[in-house]
MIROKE-332144 format. One record per residue (C-alpha): residue number from 1; residue in three letters; chain; z, x, y. Coordinates in nm, 3 decimals. Example, Ala and Ser with C-alpha at 12.3 -4.5 7.8 and 13.67 -1.06 7.14 Angstrom:
<rs>
1,ala,A,0.780,1.230,-0.450
2,ser,A,0.714,1.367,-0.106
</rs>
This chain:
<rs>
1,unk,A,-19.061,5.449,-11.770
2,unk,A,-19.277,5.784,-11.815
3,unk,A,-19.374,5.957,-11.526
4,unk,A,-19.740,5.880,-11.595
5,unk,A,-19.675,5.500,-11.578
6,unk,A,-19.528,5.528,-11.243
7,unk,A,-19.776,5.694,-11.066
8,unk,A,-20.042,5.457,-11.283
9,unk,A,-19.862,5.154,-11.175
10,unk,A,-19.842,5.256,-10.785
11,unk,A,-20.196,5.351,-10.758
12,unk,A,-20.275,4.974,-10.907
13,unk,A,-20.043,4.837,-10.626
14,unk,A,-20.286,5.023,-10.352
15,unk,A,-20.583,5.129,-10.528
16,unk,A,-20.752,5.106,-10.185
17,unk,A,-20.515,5.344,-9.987
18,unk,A,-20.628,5.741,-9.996
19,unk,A,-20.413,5.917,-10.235
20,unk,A,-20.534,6.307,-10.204
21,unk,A,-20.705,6.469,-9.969
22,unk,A,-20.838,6.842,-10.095
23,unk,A,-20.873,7.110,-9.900
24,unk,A,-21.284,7.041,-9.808
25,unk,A,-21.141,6.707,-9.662
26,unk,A,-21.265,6.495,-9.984
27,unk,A,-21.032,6.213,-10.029
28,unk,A,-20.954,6.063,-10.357
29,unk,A,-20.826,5.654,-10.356
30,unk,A,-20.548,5.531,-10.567
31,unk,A,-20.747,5.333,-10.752
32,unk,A,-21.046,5.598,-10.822
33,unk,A,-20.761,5.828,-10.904
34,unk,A,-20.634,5.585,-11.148
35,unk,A,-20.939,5.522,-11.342
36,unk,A,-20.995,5.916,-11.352
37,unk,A,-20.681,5.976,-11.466
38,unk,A,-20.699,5.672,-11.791
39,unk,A,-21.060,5.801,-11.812
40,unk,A,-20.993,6.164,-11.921
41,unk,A,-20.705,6.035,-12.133
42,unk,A,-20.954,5.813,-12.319
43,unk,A,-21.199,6.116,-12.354
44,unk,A,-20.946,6.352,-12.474
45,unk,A,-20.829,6.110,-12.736
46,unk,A,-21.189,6.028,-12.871
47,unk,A,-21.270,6.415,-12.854
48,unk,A,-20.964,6.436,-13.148
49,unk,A,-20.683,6.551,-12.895
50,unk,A,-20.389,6.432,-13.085
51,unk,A,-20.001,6.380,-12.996
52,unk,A,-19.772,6.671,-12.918
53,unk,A,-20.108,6.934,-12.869
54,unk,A,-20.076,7.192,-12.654
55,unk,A,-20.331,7.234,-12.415
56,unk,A,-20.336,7.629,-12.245
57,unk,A,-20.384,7.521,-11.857
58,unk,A,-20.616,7.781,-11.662
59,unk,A,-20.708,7.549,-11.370
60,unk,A,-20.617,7.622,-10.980
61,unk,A,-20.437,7.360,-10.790
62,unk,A,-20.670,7.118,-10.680
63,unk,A,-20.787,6.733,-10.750
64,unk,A,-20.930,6.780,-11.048
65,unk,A,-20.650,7.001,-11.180
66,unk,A,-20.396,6.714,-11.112
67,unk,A,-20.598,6.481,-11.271
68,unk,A,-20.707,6.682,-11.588
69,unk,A,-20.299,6.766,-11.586
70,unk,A,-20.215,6.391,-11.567
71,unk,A,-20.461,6.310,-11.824
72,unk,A,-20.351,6.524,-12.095
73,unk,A,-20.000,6.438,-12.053
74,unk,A,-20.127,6.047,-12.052
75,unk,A,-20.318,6.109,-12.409
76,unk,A,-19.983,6.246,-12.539
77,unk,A,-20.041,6.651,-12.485
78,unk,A,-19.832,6.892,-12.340
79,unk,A,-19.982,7.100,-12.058
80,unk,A,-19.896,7.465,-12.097
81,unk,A,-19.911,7.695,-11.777
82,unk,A,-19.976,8.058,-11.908
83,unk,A,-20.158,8.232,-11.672
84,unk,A,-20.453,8.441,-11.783
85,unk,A,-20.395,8.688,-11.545
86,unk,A,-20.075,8.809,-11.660
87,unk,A,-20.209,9.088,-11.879
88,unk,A,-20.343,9.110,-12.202
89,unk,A,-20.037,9.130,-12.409
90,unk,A,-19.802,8.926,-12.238
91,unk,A,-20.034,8.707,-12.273
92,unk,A,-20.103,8.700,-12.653
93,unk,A,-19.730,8.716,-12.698
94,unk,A,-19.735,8.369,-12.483
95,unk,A,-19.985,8.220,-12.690
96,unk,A,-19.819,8.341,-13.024
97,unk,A,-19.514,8.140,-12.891
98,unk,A,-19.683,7.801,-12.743
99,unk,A,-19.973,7.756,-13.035
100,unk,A,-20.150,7.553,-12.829
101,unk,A,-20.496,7.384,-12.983
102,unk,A,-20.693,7.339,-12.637
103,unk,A,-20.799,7.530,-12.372
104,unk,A,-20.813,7.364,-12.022
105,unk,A,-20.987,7.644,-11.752
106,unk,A,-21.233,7.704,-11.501
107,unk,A,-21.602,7.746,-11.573
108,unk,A,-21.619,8.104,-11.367
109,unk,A,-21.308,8.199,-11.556
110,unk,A,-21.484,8.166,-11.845
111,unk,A,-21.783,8.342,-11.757
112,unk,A,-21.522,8.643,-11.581
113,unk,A,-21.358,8.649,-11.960
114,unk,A,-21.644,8.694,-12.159
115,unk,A,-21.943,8.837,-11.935
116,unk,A,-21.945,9.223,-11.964
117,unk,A,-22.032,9.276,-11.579
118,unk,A,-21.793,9.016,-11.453
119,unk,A,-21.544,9.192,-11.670
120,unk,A,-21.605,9.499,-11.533
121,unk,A,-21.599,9.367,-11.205
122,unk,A,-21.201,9.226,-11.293
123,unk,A,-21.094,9.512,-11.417
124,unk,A,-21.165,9.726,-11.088
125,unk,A,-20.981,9.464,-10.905
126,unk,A,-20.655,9.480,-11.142
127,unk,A,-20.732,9.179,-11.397
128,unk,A,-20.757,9.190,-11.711
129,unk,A,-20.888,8.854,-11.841
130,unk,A,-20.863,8.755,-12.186
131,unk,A,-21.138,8.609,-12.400
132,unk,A,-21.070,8.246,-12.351
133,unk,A,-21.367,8.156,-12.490
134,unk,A,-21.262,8.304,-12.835
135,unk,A,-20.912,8.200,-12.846
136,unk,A,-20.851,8.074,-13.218
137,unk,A,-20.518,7.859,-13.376
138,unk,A,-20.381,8.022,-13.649
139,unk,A,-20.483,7.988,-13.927
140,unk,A,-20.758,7.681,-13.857
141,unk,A,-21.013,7.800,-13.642
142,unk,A,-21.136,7.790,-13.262
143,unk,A,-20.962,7.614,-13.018
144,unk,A,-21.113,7.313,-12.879
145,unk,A,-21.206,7.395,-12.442
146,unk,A,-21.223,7.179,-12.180
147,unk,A,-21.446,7.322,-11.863
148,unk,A,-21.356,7.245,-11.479
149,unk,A,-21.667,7.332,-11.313
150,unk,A,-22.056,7.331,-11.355
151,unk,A,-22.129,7.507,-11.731
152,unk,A,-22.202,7.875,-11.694
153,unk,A,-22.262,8.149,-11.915
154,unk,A,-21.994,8.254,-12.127
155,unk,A,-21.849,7.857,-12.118
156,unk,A,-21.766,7.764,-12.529
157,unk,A,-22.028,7.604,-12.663
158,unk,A,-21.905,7.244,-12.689
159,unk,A,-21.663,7.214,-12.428
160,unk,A,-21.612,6.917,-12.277
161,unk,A,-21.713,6.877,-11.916
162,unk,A,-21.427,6.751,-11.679
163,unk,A,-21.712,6.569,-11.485
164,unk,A,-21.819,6.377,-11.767
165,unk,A,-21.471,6.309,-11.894
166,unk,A,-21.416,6.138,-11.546
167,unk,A,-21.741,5.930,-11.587
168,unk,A,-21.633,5.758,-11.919
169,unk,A,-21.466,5.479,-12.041
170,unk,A,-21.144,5.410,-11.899
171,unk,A,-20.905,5.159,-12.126
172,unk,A,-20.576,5.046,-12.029
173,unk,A,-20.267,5.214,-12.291
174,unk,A,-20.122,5.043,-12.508
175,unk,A,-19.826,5.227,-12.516
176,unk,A,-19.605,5.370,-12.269
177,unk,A,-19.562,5.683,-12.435
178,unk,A,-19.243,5.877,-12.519
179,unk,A,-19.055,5.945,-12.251
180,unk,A,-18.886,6.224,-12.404
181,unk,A,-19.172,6.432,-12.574
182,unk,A,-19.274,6.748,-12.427
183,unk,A,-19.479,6.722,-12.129
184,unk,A,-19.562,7.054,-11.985
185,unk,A,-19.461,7.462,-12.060
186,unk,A,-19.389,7.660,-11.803
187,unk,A,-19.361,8.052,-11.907
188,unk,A,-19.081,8.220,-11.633
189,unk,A,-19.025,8.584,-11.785
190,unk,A,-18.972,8.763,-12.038
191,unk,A,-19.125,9.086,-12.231
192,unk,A,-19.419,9.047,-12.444
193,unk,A,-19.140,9.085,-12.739
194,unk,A,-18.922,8.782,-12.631
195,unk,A,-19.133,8.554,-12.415
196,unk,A,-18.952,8.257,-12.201
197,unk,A,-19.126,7.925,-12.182
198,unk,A,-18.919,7.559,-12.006
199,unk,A,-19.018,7.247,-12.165
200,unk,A,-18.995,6.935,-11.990
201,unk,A,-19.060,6.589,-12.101
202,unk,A,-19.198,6.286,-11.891
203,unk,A,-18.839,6.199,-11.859
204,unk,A,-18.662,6.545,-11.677
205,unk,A,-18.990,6.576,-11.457
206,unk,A,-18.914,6.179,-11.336
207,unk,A,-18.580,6.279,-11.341
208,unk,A,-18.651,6.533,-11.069
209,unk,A,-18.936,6.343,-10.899
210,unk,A,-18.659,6.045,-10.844
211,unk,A,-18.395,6.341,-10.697
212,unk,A,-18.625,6.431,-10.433
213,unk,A,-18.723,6.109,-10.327
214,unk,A,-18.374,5.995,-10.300
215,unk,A,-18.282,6.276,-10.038
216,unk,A,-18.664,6.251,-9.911
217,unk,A,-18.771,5.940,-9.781
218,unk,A,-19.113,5.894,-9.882
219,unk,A,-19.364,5.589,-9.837
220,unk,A,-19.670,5.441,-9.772
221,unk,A,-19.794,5.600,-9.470
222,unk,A,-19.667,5.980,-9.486
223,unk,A,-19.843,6.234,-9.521
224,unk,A,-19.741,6.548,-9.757
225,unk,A,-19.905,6.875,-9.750
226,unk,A,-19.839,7.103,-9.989
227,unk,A,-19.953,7.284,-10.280
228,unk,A,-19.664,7.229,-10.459
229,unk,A,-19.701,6.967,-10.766
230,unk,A,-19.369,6.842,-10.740
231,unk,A,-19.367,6.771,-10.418
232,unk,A,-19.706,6.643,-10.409
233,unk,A,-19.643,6.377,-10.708
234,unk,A,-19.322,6.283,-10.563
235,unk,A,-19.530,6.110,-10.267
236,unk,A,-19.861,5.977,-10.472
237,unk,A,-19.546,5.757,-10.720
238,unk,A,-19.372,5.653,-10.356
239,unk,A,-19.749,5.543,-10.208
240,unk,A,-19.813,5.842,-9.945
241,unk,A,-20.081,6.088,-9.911
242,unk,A,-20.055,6.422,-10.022
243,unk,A,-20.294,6.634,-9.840
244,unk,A,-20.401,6.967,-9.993
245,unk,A,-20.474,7.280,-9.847
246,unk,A,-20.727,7.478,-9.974
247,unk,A,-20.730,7.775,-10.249
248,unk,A,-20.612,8.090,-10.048
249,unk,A,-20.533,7.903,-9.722
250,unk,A,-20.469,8.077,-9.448
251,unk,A,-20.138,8.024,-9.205
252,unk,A,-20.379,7.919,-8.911
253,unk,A,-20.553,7.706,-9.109
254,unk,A,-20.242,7.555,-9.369
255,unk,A,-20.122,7.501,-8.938
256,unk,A,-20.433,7.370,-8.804
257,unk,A,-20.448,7.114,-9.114
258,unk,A,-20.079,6.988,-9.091
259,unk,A,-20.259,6.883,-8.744
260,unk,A,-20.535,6.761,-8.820
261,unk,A,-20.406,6.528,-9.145
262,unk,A,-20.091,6.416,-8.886
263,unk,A,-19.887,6.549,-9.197
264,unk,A,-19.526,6.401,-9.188
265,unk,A,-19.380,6.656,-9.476
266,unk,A,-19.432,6.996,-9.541
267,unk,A,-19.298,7.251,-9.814
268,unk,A,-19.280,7.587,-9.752
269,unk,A,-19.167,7.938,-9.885
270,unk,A,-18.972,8.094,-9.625
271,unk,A,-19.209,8.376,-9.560
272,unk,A,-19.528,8.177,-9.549
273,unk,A,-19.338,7.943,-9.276
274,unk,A,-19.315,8.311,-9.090
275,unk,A,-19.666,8.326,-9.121
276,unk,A,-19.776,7.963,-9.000
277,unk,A,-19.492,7.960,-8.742
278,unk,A,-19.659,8.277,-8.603
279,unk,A,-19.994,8.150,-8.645
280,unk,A,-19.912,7.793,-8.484
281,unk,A,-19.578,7.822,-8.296
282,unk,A,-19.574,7.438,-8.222
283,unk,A,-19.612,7.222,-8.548
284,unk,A,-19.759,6.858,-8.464
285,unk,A,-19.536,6.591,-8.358
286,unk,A,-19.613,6.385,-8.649
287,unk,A,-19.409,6.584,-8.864
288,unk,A,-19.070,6.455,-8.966
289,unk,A,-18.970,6.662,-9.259
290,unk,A,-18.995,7.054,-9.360
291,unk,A,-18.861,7.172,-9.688
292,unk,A,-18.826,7.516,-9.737
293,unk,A,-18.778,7.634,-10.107
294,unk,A,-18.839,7.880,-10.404
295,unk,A,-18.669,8.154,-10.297
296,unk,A,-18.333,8.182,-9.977
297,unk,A,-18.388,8.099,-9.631
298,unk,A,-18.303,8.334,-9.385
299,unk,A,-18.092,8.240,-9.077
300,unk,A,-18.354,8.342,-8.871
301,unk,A,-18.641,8.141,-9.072
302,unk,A,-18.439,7.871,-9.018
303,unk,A,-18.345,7.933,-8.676
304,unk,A,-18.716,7.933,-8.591
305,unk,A,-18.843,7.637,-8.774
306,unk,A,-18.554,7.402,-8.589
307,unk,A,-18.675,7.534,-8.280
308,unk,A,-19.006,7.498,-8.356
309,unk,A,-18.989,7.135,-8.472
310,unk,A,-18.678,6.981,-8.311
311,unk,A,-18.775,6.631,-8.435
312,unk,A,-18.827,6.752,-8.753
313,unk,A,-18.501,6.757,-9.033
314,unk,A,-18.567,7.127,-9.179
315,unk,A,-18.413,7.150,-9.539
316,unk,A,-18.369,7.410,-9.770
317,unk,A,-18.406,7.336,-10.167
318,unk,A,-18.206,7.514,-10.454
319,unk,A,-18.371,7.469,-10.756
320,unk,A,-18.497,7.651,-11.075
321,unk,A,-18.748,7.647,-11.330
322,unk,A,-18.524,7.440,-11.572
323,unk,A,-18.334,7.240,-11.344
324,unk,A,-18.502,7.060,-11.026
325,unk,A,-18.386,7.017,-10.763
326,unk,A,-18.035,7.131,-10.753
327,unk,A,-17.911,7.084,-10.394
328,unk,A,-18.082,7.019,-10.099
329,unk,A,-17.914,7.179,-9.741
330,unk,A,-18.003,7.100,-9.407
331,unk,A,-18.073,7.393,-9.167
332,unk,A,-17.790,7.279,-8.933
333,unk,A,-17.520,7.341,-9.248
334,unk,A,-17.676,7.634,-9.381
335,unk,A,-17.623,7.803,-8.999
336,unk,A,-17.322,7.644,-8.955
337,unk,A,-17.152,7.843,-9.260
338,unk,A,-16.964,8.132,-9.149
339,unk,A,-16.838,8.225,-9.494
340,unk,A,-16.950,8.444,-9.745
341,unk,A,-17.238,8.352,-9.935
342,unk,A,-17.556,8.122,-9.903
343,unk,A,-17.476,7.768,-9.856
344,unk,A,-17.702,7.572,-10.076
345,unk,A,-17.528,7.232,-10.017
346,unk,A,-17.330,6.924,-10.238
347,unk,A,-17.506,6.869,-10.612
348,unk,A,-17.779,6.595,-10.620
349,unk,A,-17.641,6.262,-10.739
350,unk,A,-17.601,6.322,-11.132
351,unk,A,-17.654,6.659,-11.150
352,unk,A,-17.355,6.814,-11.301
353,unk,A,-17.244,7.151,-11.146
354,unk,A,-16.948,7.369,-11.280
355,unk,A,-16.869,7.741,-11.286
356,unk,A,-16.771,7.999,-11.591
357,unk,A,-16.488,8.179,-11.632
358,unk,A,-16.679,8.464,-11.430
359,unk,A,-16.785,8.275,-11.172
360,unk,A,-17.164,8.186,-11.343
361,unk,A,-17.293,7.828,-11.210
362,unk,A,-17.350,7.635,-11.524
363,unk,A,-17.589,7.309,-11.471
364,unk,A,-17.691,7.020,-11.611
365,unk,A,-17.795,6.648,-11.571
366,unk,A,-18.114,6.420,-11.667
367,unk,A,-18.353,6.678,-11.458
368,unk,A,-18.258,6.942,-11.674
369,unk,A,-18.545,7.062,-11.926
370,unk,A,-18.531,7.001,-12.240
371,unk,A,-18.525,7.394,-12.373
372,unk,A,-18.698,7.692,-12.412
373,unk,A,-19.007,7.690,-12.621
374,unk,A,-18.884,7.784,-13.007
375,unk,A,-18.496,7.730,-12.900
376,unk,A,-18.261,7.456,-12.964
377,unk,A,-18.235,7.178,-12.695
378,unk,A,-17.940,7.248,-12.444
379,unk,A,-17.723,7.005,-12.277
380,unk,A,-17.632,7.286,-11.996
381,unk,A,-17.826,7.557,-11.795
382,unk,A,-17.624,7.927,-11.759
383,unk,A,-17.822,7.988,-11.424
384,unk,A,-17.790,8.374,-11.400
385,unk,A,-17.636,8.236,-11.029
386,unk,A,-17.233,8.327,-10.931
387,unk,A,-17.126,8.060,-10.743
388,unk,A,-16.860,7.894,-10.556
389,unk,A,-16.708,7.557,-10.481
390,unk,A,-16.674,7.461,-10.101
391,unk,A,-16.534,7.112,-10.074
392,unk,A,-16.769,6.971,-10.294
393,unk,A,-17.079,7.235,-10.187
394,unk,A,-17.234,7.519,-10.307
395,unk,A,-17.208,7.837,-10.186
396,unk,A,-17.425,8.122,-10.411
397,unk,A,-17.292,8.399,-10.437
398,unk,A,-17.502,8.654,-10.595
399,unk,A,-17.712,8.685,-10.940
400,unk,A,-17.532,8.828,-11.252
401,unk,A,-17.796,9.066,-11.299
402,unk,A,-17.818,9.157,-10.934
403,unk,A,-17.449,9.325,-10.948
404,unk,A,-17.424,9.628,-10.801
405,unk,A,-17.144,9.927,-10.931
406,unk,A,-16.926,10.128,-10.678
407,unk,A,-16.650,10.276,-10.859
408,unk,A,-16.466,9.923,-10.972
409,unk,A,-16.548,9.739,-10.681
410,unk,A,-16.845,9.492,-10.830
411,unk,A,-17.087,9.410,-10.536
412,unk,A,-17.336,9.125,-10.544
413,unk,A,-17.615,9.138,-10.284
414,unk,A,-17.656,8.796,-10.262
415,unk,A,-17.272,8.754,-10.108
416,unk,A,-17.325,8.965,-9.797
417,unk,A,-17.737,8.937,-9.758
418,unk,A,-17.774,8.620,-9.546
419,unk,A,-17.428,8.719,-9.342
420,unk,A,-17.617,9.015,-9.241
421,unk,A,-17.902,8.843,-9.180
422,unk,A,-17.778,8.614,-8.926
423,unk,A,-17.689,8.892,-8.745
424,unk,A,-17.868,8.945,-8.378
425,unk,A,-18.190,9.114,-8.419
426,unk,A,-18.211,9.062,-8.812
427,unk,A,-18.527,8.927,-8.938
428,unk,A,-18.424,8.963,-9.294
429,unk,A,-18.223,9.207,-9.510
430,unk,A,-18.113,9.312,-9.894
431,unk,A,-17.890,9.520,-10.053
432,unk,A,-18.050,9.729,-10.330
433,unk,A,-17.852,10.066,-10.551
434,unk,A,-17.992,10.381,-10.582
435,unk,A,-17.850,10.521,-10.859
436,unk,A,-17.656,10.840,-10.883
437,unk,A,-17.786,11.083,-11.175
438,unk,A,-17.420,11.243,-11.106
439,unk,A,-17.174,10.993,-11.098
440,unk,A,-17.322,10.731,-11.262
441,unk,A,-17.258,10.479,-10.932
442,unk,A,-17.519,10.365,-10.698
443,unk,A,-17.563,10.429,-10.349
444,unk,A,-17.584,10.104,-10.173
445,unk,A,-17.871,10.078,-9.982
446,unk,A,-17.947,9.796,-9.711
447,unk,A,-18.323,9.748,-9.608
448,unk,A,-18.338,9.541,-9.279
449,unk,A,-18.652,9.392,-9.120
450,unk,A,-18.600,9.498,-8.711
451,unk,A,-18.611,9.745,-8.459
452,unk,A,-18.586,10.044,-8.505
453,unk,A,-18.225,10.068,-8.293
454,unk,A,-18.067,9.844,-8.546
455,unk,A,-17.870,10.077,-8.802
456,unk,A,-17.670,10.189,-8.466
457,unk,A,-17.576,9.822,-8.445
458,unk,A,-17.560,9.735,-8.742
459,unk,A,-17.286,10.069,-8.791
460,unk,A,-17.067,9.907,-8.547
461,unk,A,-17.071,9.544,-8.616
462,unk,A,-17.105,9.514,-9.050
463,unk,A,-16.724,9.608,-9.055
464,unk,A,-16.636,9.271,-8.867
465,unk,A,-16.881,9.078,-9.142
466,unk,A,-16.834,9.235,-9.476
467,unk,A,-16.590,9.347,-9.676
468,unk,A,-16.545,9.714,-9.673
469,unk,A,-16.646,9.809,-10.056
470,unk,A,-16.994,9.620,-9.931
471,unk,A,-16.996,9.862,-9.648
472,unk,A,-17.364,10.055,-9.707
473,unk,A,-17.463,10.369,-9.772
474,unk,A,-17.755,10.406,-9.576
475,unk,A,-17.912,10.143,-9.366
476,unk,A,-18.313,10.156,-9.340
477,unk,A,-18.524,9.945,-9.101
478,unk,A,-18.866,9.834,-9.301
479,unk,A,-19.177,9.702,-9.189
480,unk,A,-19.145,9.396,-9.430
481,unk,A,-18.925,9.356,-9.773
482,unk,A,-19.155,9.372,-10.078
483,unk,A,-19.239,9.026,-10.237
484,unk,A,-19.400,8.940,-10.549
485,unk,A,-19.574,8.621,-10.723
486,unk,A,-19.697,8.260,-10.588
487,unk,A,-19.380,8.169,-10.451
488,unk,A,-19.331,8.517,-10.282
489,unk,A,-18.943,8.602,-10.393
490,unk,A,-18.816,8.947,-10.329
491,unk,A,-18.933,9.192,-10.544
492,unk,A,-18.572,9.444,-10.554
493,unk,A,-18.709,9.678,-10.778
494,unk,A,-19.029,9.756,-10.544
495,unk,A,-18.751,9.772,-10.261
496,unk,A,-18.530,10.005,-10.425
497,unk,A,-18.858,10.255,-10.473
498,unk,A,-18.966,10.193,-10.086
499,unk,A,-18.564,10.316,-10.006
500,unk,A,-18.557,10.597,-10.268
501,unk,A,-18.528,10.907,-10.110
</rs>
């Protein structure tokens, strides 16, 4: 069954119970959300959308987003996230790849893309928008646009309105669908000469939906809030509510609406759980399940959050881009582990999980994309991850490219990090090299979030945690560690400029 027809088929089950709630408070039924959903597919359909387009996705996370999102995947199109606001090349080199036909964005991102003043104004600010509104397909002509938002200047001429698309007809399918065609692109790196796109199908992104319900009881009744899409359609297919917090939320208010909403699940990255924890020390009793995820936990994250909400099971996700999720760890085993390494727990039932030669976790199973855009389908994921085996459980060890040189001693940051960051009066900490112009090895450089007394300590107690090679350099106490991008992972090159001499 496609992912589509589950969430379809729930919402006819209790088209009366509140689906969504946005971040103004609007709430969206099942059933309304159902009939939007078959509405825009019928629209796109009759507008000449036809199997296996590509529709460029420029819309923020919000009701209308999902349901645009669900719609084109429902008409047989494959929703492709390239965000606009990645620069003008990388982004032409993303479209060159993807080909889409459509363009699915806001109204006022139109208008920023095309109006000279609101252009201007972007540019001072650090974007550089392209002209969506002139995008062609090779060869053929325009692209066809879809607008989110009330027409402006600048919006395509012909574009079809989101609100209208909502108001029309809304058929049942006659067909399932394939459960295997490509769904959605997801760009993840890359240089404008050699540009990385995932595709998943209906199936992998069900796939995954199914894993985290399995370890996540979800049901009629709960309440998720969350940004995050697949968290948030996990809950709509089991019945629950997924409450969304407004664009740009603050941590007060992302706290003060977890409250309010008597949310019962939560994701969070690490840092922004800092932020709300600080914000809102107590989190409301209603809430049963916090999921921490897209880049490690630190012990002391961790330590906080089961203090904070001692009714509450606080769990920590591994998963990537290609493959999700991985493993899900509770925050009692991931403090519990006093070896090397970040615990990231046992594989999720049929995900297969075996290591290279060299130590690289290699991955696979039916929540595994189906490729990268332009490539041959793979049966297994190299992750870029070392790992190791820990009766049964994973323990990660470092990334490949993370690998640090000290004579012949290899070091991996990712081995010793959340060891050290357990450590009393740790907040957080990484291991970055500074290279040496004249011996070619890098002095090993750990950056620790804490007072200011804590290389001293740190001097005298790091022998007694890491192995000796690992030993540092030069210890430096920061105000914060540099992060980068939605999901707010370390950024180690911006680090190892801070800790340059």
């Amino acid at each position: 069954m496609t992912l589509v027809r589950r969430l379809l088929d729930q919402a006819a089950r209790t088209p009366a119970d509140v689906a969504l709630v946005a971040g103004d408070g609007t709430e969206l039924a099942y059933g309304e959300l159902r009939r939007q959903v078959l509405a825009v597919r019928h629209g796109l359909l009759a507008g000449g959308l036809s199997a296996g387009d590509g529709v460029l996705f420029s819309v923020r996370p919000s009701p209308e987003s999902l349901v645009l999102a669900l719609g084109v995947v429902a008409a047989g199109g494959v929703v492709v996230f390239a965000d606009p606001g990645a620069g003008p090349e990388m982004f032409t080199a993303r479209l060159r790849l993807a080909r889409p036909r459509w363009s699915a964005a806001e109204s006022v991102l139109y208008a920023g893309s095309r109006l000279r003043p609101v252009r201007a104004y972007a540019r001072r600010r650090g974007l550089l928008l392209p002209d969506l509104a002139g995008l062609r397909i090779p060869g053929e002509g325009p692209m066809r646009h879809i607008r989110v938002g009330r027409r402006l200047p600048g919006v395509p001429r012909g574009a079809l309105a989101f609100t209208r698309l909502i108001r029309g007809a809304a058929p049942e399918p006659g067909t399932a669908g394939d459960p295997d065609a490509p769904a959605a692109v997801i760009f993840t790196s890359g240089t404008t000469a050699d540009p990385r796109a995932v595709v998943h199908t209906q199936a992998s992104l069900a796939a995954a939906l199914d894993l985290f319900r399995a370890r996540l009881p979800l049901g009629p009744g709960d309440v998720v809030h969350t940004d995050q899409l697949m968290l948030g359609l996990p809950a709509l297919i089991a019945g629950a509510r997924w409450s969304m917090p407004p664009l740009f939320c603050a941590p007060s208010d992302f706290a003060r609406l977890m409250r309010e909403r008597e949310a019962t699940h939560t994701f969070c990255v690490p840092v922004h759980l800092g932020e709300v924890l600080d914000a809102a020390p107590e989190p409301p009793p209603s809430l049963r399940y916090v999921l921490l995820g897209a880049a490690p936990a630190p012990a002391a994250i961790l330590r906080r959050a089961v203090a904070a909400a001692p009714s509450a099971e606080v769990l920590s996700v591994y998963a990537m881009t290609e493959i999700l999720p991985v493993a899900i760890a509770s925050a009692e085993e991931k403090l519990a582990h006093t070896g090397s390494g970040d615990l990231l727990g046992a594989p999720l039932p049929g995900v297969g999980a075996r290591l290279a030669d060299d130590g690289e976790l290699l991955l696979s199973g039916p929540n595994l994309c189906r490729g990268y855009l332009g490539a041959e389908p793979r049966a297994e994921l190299p992750t870029g991850d070392l790992a190791r085996l820990d009766g049964g459980r994973l323990v990660l060890t470092g990334r490949k490219k993370d690998m640090l040189i000290r004579g012949k001693f290899n070091l991996y940051p990712g081995l010793y990090e959340p060891s050290i960051a357990a450590l009393p009066g740790v907040a957080e900490a990484a291991i970055v090299g500074v290279p040496d112009p004249e011996t070619g090895d890098e002095e090993v450089v750990l950056a620790v979030v804490g007072p200011a007394d804590l290389p001293a300590r740190l001097r005298r107690s790091l022998p007694d945690v890491i192995d000796h090679d690992a030993l540092p350099d030069r210890i430096v106490v920061v105000d914060a560690l540099p992060r980068s991008g939605r999901t707010r992972k370390l950024d180690r090159e911006r680090l190892r400029e801070l800790v340059t001499p």
